[in-house]
Structure formats: C-alpha cells, structure tokens
C-alpha positions in Angstrom: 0.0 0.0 0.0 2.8 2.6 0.8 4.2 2.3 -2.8 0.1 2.8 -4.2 0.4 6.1 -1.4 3.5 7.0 -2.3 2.1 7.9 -6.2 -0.9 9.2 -5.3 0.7 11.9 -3.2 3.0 12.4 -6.0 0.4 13.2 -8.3 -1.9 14.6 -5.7 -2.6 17.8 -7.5 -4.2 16.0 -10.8 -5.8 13.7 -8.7 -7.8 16.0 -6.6 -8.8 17.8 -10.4 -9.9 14.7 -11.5 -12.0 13.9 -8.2 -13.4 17.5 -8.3 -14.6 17.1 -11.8 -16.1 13.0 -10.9 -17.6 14.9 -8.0 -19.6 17.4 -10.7 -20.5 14.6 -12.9 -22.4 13.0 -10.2 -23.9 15.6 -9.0 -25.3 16.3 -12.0 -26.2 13.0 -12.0 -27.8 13.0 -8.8 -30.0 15.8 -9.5 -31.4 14.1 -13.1 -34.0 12.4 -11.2 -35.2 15.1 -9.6 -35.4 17.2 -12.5 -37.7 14.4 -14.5 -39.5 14.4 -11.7 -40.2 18.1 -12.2 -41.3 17.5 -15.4 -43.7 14.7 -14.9 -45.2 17.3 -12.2 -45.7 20.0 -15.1 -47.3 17.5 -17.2 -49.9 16.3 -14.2 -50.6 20.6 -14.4 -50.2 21.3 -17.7 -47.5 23.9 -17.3 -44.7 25.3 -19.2 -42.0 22.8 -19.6 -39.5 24.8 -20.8 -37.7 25.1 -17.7 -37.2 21.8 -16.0 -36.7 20.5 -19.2 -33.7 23.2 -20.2 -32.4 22.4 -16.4 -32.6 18.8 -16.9 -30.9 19.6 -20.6 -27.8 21.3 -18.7 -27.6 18.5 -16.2 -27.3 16.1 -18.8 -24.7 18.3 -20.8 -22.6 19.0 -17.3 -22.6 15.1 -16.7 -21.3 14.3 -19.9 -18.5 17.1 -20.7 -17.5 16.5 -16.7 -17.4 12.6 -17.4 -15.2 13.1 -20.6 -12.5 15.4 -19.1 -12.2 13.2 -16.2 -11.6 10.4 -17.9 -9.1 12.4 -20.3 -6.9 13.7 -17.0 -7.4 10.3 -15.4 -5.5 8.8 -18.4 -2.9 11.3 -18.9 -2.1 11.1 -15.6 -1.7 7.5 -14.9 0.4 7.7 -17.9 2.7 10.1 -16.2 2.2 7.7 -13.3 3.4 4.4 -15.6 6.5 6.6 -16.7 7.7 7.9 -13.7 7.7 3.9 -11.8 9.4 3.1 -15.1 12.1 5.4 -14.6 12.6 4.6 -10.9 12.7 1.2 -11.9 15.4 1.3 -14.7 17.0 3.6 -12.2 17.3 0.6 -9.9 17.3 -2.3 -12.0 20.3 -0.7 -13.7 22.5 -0.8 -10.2 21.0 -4.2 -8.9 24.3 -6.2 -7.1 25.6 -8.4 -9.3 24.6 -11.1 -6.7 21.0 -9.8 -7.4 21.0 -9.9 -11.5 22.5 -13.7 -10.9 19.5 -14.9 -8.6 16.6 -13.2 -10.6 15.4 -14.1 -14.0 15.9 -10.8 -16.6 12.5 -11.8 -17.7 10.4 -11.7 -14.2 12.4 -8.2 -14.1 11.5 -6.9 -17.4 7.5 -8.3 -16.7 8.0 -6.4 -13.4 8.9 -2.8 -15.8 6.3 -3.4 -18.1 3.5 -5.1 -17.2 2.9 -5.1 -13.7 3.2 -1.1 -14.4 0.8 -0.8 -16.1 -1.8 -2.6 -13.1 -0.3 0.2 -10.8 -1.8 3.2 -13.4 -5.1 2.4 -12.6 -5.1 1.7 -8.6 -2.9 5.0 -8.3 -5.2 7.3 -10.5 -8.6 6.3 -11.5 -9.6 3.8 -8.8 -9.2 6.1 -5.7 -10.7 8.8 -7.8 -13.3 6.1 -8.6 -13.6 5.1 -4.6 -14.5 8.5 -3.9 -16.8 9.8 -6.4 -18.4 6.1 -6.4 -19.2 6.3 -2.8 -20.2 9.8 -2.6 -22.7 8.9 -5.6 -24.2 6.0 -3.7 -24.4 7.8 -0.9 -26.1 11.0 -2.1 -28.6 8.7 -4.4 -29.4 6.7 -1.0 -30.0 9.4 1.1 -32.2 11.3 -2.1 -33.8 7.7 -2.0 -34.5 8.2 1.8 -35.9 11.8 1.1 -38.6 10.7 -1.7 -39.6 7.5 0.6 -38.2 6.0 3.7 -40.3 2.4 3.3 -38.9 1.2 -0.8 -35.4 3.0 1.0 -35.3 0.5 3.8 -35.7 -2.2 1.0 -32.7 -1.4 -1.0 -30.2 -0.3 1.8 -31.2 -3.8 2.8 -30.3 -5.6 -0.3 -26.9 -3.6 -0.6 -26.0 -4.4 2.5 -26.0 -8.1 1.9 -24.1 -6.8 -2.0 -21.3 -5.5 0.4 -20.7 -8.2 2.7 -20.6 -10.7 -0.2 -18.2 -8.3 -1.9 -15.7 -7.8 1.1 -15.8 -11.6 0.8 -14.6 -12.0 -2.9 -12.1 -8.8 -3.0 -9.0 -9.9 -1.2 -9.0 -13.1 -3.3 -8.4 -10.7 -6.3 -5.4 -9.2 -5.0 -4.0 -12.3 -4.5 -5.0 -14.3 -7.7 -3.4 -10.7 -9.6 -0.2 -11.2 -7.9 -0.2 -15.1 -9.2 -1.1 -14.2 -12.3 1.8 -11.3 -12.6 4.1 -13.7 -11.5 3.4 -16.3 -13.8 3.6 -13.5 -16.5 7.3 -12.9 -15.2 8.3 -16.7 -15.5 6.9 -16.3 -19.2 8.9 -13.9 -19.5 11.9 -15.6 -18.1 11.6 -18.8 -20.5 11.7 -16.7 -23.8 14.9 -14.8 -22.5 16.4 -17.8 -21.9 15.5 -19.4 -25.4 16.2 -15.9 -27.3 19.1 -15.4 -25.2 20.9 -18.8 -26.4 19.0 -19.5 -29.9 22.2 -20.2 -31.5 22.7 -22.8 -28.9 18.8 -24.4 -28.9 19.3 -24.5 -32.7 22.3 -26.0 -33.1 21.3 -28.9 -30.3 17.8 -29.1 -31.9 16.2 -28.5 -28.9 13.6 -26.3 -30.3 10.3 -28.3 -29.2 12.1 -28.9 -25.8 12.2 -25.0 -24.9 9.1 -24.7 -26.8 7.5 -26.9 -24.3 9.5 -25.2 -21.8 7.5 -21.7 -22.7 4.3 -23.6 -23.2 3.9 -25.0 -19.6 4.8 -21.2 -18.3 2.6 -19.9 -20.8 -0.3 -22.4 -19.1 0.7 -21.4 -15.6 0.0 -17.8 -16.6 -3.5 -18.7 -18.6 -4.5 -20.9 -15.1 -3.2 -17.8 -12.5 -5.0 -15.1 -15.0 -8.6 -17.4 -15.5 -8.5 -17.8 -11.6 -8.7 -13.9 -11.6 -10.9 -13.6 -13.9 -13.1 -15.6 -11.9 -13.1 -14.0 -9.1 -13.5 -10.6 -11.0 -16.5 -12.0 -12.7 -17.9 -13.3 -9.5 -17.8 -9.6 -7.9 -19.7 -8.4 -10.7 -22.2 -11.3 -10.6 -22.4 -10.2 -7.3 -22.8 -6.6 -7.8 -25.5 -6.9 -10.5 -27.6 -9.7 -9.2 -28.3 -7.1 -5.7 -29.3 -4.2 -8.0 -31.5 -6.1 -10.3 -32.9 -7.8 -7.6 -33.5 -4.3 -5.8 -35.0 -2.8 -8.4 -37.6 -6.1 -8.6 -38.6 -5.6 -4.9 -38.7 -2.3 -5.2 -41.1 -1.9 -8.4 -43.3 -4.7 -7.2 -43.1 -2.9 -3.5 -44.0 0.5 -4.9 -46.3 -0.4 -8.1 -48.3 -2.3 -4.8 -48.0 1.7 -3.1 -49.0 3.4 -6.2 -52.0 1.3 -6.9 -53.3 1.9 -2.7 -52.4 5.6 -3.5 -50.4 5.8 -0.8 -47.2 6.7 -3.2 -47.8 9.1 -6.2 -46.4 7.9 -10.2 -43.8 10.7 -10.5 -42.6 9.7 -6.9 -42.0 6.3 -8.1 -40.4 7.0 -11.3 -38.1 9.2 -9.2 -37.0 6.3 -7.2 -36.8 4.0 -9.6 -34.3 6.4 -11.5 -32.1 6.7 -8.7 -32.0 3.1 -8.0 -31.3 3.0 -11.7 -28.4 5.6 -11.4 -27.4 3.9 -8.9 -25.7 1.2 -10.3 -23.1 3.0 -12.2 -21.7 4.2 -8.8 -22.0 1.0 -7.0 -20.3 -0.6 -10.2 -17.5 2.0 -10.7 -17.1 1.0 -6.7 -16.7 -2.4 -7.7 -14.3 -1.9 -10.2 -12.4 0.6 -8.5 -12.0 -1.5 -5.9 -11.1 -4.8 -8.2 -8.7 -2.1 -9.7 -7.1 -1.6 -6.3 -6.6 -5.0 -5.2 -4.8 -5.6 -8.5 -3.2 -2.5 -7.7 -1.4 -4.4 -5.0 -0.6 -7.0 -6.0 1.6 -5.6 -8.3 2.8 -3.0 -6.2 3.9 -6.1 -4.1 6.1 -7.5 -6.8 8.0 -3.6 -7.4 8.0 -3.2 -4.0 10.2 -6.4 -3.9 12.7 -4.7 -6.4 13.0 -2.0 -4.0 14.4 -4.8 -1.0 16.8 -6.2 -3.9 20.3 -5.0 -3.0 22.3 -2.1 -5.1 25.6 -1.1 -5.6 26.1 2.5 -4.2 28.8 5.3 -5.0 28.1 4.6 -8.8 26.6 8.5 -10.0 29.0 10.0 -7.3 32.0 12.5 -9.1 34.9 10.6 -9.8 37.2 12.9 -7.8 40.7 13.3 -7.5 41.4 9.2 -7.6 38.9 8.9 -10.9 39.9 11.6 -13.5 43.1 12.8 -11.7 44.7 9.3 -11.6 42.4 7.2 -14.3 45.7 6.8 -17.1 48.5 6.4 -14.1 49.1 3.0 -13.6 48.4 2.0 -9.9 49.5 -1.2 -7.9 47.3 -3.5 -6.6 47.1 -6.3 -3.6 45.5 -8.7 -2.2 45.7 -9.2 1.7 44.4 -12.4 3.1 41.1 -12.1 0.8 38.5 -14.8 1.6 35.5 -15.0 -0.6 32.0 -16.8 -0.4 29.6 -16.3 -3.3 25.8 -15.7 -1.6 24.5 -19.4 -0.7 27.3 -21.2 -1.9 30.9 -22.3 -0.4 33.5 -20.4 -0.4 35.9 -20.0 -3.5 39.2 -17.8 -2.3 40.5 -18.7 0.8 43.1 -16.2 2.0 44.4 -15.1 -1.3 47.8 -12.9 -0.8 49.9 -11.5 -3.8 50.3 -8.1 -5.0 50.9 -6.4 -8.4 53.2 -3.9 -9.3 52.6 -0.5 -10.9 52.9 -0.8 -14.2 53.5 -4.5 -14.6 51.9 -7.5 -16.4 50.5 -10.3 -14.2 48.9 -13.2 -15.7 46.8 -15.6 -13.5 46.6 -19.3 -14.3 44.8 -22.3 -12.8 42.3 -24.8 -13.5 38.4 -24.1 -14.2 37.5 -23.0 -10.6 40.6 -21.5 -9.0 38.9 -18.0 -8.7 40.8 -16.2 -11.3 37.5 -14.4 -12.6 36.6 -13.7 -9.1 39.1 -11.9 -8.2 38.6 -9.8 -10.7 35.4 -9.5 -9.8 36.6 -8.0 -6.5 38.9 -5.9 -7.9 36.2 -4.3 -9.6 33.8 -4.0 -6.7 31.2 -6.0 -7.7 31.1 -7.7 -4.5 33.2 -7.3 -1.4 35.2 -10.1 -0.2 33.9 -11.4 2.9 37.5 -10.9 4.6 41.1 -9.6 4.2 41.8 -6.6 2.1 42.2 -5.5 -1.6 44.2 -2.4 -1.9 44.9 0.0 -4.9 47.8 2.4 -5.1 47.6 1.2 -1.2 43.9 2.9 -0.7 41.2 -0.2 0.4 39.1 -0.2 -2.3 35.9 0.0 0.3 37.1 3.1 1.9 37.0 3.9 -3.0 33.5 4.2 -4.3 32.9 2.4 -6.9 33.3 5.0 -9.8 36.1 6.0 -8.0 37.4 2.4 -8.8 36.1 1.7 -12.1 37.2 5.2 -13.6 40.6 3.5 -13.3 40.0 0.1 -14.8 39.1 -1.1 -18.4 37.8 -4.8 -18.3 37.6 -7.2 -20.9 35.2 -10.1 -20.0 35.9 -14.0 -20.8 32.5 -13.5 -22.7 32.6 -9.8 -24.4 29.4 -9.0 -24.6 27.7 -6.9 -26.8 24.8 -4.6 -26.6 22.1 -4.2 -29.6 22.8 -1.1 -31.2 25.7 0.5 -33.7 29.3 -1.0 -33.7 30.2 2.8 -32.6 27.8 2.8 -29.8 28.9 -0.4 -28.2 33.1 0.9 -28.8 31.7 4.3 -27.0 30.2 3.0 -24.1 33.2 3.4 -21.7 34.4 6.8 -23.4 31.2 8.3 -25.2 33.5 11.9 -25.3 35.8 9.8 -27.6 37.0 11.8 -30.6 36.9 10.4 -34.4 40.9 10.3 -34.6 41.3 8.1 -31.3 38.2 6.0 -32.2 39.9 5.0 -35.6 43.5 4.5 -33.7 41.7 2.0 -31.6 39.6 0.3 -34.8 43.1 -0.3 -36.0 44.7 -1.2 -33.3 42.4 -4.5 -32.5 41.9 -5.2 -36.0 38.7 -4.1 -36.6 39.3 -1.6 -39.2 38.5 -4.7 -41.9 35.3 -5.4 -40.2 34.2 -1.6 -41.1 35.4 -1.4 -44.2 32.9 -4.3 -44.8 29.7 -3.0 -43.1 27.3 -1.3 -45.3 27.4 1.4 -42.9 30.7 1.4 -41.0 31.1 2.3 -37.6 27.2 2.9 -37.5 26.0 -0.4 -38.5 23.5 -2.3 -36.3 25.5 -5.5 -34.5 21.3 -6.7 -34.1 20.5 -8.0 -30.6 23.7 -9.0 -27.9 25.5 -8.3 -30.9 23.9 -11.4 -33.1 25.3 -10.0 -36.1 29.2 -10.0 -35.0 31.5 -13.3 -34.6 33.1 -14.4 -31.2 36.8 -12.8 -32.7 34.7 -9.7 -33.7 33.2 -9.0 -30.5 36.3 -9.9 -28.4 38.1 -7.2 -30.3 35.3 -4.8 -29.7 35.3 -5.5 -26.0 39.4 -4.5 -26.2 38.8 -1.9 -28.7 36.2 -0.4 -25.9 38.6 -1.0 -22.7 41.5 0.6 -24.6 39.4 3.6 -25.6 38.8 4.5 -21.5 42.4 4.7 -21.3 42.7 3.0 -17.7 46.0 2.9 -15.8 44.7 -0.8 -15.1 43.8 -3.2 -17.5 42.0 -6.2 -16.4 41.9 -9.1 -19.1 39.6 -12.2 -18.4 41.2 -14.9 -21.4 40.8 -11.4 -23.6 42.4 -13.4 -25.9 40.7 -16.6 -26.5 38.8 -15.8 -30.2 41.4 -14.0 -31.6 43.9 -15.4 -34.5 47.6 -15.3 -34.6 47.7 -11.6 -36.2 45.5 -9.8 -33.7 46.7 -11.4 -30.7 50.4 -10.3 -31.8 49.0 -7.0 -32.4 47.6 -6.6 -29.0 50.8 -8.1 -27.3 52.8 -5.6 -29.1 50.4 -2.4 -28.5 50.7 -3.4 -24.5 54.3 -3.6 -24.8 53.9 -0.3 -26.2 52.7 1.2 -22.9 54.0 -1.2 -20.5 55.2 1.5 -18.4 51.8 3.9 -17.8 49.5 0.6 -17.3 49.0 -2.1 -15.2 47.5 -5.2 -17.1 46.2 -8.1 -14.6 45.2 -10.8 -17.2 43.6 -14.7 -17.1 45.5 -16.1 -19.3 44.7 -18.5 -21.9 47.4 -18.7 -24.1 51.1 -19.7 -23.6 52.0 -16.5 -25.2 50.3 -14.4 -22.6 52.0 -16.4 -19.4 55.8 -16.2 -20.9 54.9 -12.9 -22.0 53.9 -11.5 -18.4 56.6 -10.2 -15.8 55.5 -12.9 -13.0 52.7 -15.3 -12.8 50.1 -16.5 -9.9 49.0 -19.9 -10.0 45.9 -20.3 -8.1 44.6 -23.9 -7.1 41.1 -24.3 -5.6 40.9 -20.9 -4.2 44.7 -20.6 -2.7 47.6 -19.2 -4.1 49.9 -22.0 -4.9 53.2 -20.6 -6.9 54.4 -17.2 -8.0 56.9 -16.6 -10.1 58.5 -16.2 -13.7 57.3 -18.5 -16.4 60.8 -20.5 -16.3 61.3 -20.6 -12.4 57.9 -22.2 -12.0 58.2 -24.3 -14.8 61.3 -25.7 -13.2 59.4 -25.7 -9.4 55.8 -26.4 -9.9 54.0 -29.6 -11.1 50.5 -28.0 -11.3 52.1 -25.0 -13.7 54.1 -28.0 -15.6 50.8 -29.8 -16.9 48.8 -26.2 -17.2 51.8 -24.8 -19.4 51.7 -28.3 -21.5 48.1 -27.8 -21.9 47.9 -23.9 -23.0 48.0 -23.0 -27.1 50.8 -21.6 -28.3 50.7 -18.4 -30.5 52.9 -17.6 -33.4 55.3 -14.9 -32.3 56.2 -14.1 -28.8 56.2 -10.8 -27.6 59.8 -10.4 -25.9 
C-alpha cells in the first residue's frame, strides 16, 4: 500500500482535479432524477416545460463534458504515473548487485517494468478517484432515496448491505490471484529470455520443441493464474449486478403495490426508480475501483520487492581526485588475506595474498574453478570479499567508491558482450567523449578496421541484438577496442584473448608492450604467449595461491604449472 500512497501523493494535485470534476459529474447526475421528476409534475398541471426540461438539458450536458474530461486527466495522468515507476525502476534495475542480477530471471524483471506497471496506473489514479466519487454517488442517491420515501429506501439499503458483505468476501481473493497471475507472467517472461538469449545454442542442439514446451507450460501457468482472476473478478460483478437487479424487482413490485393503494404518487416512483437505476453506475465504478485496487497491490507487491533487492552504491558520485586525476597512471594492486563466499554457496578464495606492481603485467593461471574471474570481480567491486583486504595504489578499495574504482579500470570479459545497437555505440560505451581520430587509432589497433570497411554502414551499422550480427573474434576485439578507448591505468583481461587469431593477438601483445610503463594489465591467461609474455605469474589452485613466479622458475618448481603450461596453445610470435 505505501508504494500505491506513495504515487498518489506524488500526483496529488491531478488527482484532486480529477475527483473534483467525478464529484460534478455525479452531481449532476444526482439531480437528473429530480429534474424528471419536475417535469412529470408539469405535465400532471399542464404547465410550461421549458424550464425543467432546459435544467434537466444542462444537467445532462454537465454530466457528460464532466465525465469526458475526467476520464481524459485520469488517463494522462496515470500515464505520467506508468512513466515515472518506469524510470525509478530502470533507475534501480540498472544498479542491482551483481549477486541480485545472478538470482533473478531478466524476464520476471522486465515483466515487473512493463507489465505489472501498467496494473499500478489504474489503482494509483482512476480507482481512488473512482472510490471517492463512487461512494459519494451512492451515498447521495441513498439518502435522495430516503428523502422521496423512507419504506422502498429500507428495501434497497437492505439488499446492498447483503451486496457488500458478499463483496468484502470476494475482493482480497483478487489481490492475490493478480499477484499469481503477474508472477506467472514474469516466468513467461523468463523462459523466452532464456530461449532468445541462447538460440544459436537451442538451434544447433535441436532443442527447439524442448524450450518450446519449456514456454508452453509457463505460458499455461500464466493462462490458469489469469482465469483464476478472472473468476473472481467476474464473481464480484455477478455479485454486484444480481443485488441491484434484484433491488430494483422488490422495489417496483413494492411501490407499483404503493402506487396502486395511493399511498405513493407515479412521478414519486419514477423518481425512485431512476435513482435506483443511477445507482448502479456508482455501485459498479465502486466495484471496479476497488477490483482495480486489489490488482493494484498485488503488483505493487512484486515492485516493492525490487525496491528490498540490494544495489551497488557510489556509482553517480563524481569521480574525484582518484577517478579523472589518476584514471591513465598505472596503480599497484594487492590482495591481503582475501576470503570470498559467493551468496549461498561455499567459499571460492581462501586467503588469497599477492600483490601487483605499478605498471607490470601479471597473468593468473589455474584450472576451471581456482577463482581467477573472481578476483577480478573483487577488484572491480562487484562484491566485497567477505574478509582480508584489496588495496589500490595502497587505498582499500571500500574506503573507494565504486566510480572511483572503475574510472581507473578497463575490463575485458571471458564473454565480451555486446549490446544491440551500432558497432560505434557499443566501442563508445566506456568513453562516449571519444573523438573520431582516437576512435579510428583503436579500430586499428584491434583489427577491426577490416570489419568496417565491410559494413554497409561502417562504424554505424546495427551489431542486431547482444551483438547477433558479429563473430566471437569480432566481439572480443570490440570489448578490447572499448577498454583501450577509457584509457585506464589498469587493464584487467579475463582470457581477452581466447577468439582472436595469430595476427591480432600479436598485435595486441605488441600495442601493450607499447605502454607497458603507464599501465598495469592483470590478465587470465589462456594462451602460452600471454603467461611467458607476463613479468611474474600466480598460479591459483582451488581458491589458494599455490606458486608465483617467472614463467621458467615455476616451470622448473611447480608440477601443477608444468601440466597447465603443457596444456595452453601456443601463439605464433612471442612478444619479448
């Protein structure tokens, strides 16, 4: 509820217009009746008519211009409503922990941004606008009701009151069912980003039917959740309906029986029978406000838990004097005793202790699950290790925040990603201040410079979604293209190398070389040419730093680096 609250008082000023002008509507509304009832008067007198029908003319008119313009500002504002949770979602989703972004399904996170949104528009703008004006127009129709005659009053208020307590009944049932039903929407969601995400993969293993069965039963769970809602909606407004028809039974029998003792007069009747007719479009925008509401909720419960998923802070502070001062001077790094336990699992550095110096090249080697990745993971403060220390240029990188820390690294994932959009967009994302001259240095540098030559429209081209478009050696030289283009004193490559040929791997050993001085490069290695090339080695071993030293001293000390050595490719040249 305090998130539903929350936008309403945001948007408090268009809401109270809107109610203002719902309130007019229904009074005009309310005083329709009467005005017939004016009119049915002249005609038992054979008076002028001209002025209770003009007044009834103008009510009419009021009603309907109030109604439209309601509904107009109702709209436009729970549109500004949808936007605004958009933007403080992306605003969030966008600085989720990366602890967060591996336990939740993109999908369910995306459903939670678009669809569940768009449930929140209507219980923050037109159903508490709708709660109001409904339940001042039931309440001014009931008490006109009670005005024109107390006994076919008592009969009504009697039936609604049995309409109500069947409705508080069937309500809470619809917040609930809502929530089920986003939910299952979400894991929808979450099955086709896992198919689209990988079709290459699904394609090539011809498990197409497999996934497709995969979507199907979420698609069923979300057809089940959404007809269980729908029932319960549809059961409220059986509910509704049934009471007023019902009243308006009893009371035309009740008062035809009045009319015909002459204890009631026609035009008296007619009057009532209007208002228990106008009646039920307050009592049903009641009921569908409040239906409105509960699914209000439960999808305010599902952004609400976005707001409880954890962040990463210091991100849109300034840089300061250790970001742009010190971003191109190489810094040393080190690693004190660091312990590390990924969230729910066991631990995967235990007490890791070597350090790097300013302006050297350090490769780290091991096999598949010596945290190599993770520690530079930590170095880039996407988690904290649970103990010891990780210091740059001798600062603790918690006492850095994190743009403080990034502005000085460029990082080259095992996976380079891509993200859909142009070839210069994607190079541009760590520098978008770049210039032309030091965008095409870079192009030629990683060897991408025959890749433009053969898009249809160069650095501007579309790389299509994740960068569908591009091969593995093509986006790995993007992703070192983009890291050299930030200019970072440190350099972190995670098996940088792994798609690249001969050519461009020589290429990049030598443009290193180049500035071996002015940068720090930490780097996984992958390739015999990296470790030989680098001016002292780590081998880790199940979390633990097992050897350190130059590629000959530990090939001459250390059996693990012995078989890992045998087992790494071999390059062409060898940078010296």
């Amino acid at each position: 509820m305090s998130v539903l609250l929350r936008h309403m008082a945001a948007r408090r000023g268009a809401l109270a217009a809107g109610l203002a002008l719902a309130l007019l509507a229904s009074a005009a509304g309310l005083a329709q009746p009467l005005a017939v009832q004016a009119v049915l008067g002249v005609l038992g007198t054979h008076g002028s008519l001209l002025t209770p029908v003009l007044i009834l003319s103008v009510l009419v008119v009021a009603s309907t211009v109030a109604n439209a313009a309601t509904t107009y500002l109702l709209d436009r504002t729970g549109e500004h409503v949808v936007r605004d949770v958009r933007h403080q979602l992306a605003a969030r989703l966008v600085r989720l922990r990366v602890a967060e972004l591996d336990t939740h399904s993109a999908g369910d996170l995306v459903a939670r941004a678009t669809s569940d949104t768009v449930l929140l528009r209507s219980a923050v703008t037109s159903a508490p606008v709708a709660l109001v004006n409904g339940a001042v127009g039931v309440t001014g129709a009931l008490v006109l009701m009670a005005v024109l005659d107390p006994r076919l009053f008592a009969v009504t208020a009697g039936v609604l009151a049995l309409v109500g307590a069947l409705a508080g009944i069937v309500l809470p049932h619809i917040g609930t069912a809502t929530e089920r039903a986003q939910s299952a929407i979400g894991a929808v969601g979450s099955a086709l980003d896992r198919v689209l995400g990988a079709a290459r993969t699904v394609k090539a293993n011809g498990a197409e039917r497999r996934e497709q069965a995969t979507v199907d039963a979420a698609s069923d769970d979300a057809f089940r959740a959404g007809v269980a809602s729908a029932r319960w909606e549809a059961m409220l407004v059986a509910v509704s309906e049934l009471g007023l028809q019902a009243s308006f039974l009893v009371v035309l029998a009740a008062g035809g029986a009045m009319v015909a003792a002459e204890s009631m007069t026609v035009a008296t009747l007619v009057a009532f029978l209007l208002y228990l007719s106008y009646l039920t479009t307050p009592l049903m925008e009641l009921v569908t406000a409040a239906g409105a509401l509960e699914q209000g909720l439960g999808a305010a419960r599902r952004l609400a838990a976005v707001d409880r998923m954890a962040i990463e802070d210091g991100l849109d502070q300034p840089a300061g004097p250790a970001g742009d001062a010190n971003r191109r001077t190489a810094p040393s790094v080190e690693f004190d005793d660091v312990r590390y336990a990924p969230p729910g699992r066991p631990p995967t550095l235990h007490g890791v202790r070597f350090t790097v110096p300013a302006g050297s090249r350090v490769a780290l080697v091991g096999p598949s699950g010596a945290g190599k990745s993770t520690l530079l993971s930590l170095l880039l403060r996407f988690d904290d290790p649970g103990s010891g220390t990780i210091r740059l240029d001798g600062t603790d990188l918690t006492h850095l925040t994190r743009a403080e820390v990034r502005a000085r690294i460029g990082y080259v994932e095992q996976d380079a990603p891509v993200l859909g959009g142009s070839l210069r967009d994607n190079l541009l994302l760590s520098a978008p201040h770049t210039g032309d001259d030091a965008l095409t240095d870079a192009v030629r540098a990683t060897g991408l410079h025959d890749l433009v030559r053969r898009l249809p429209a160069g650095l501007d081209t579309q790389v299509g979604p994740r960068g569908a478009t591009l091969s593995g050696g093509e986006r790995q030289r993007l992703a070192i293209a983009r890291a050299l283009l930030r200019d970072p004193g440190l350099l972190l490559l995670d098996e940088a190398t792994a798609h690249l040929d001969t050519r461009t791997e020589d290429a990049l050993h030598s443009l290193l070389a180049a500035r071996h001085d002015d940068r720090t490069v930490l780097v996984v290695a992958h390739r015999l040419s990296t470790v030989r090339d680098a001016d002292a080695i780590v081998v880790l071993d199940q979390g633990r730093v097992r050897a350190i030293g130059t590629h000959e001293d530990l090939l001459a000390s250390d059996e693990l680096y012995q078989a890992l050595a045998t087992a790494l490719p071999m390059t062409g040249a060898v940078v010296p």
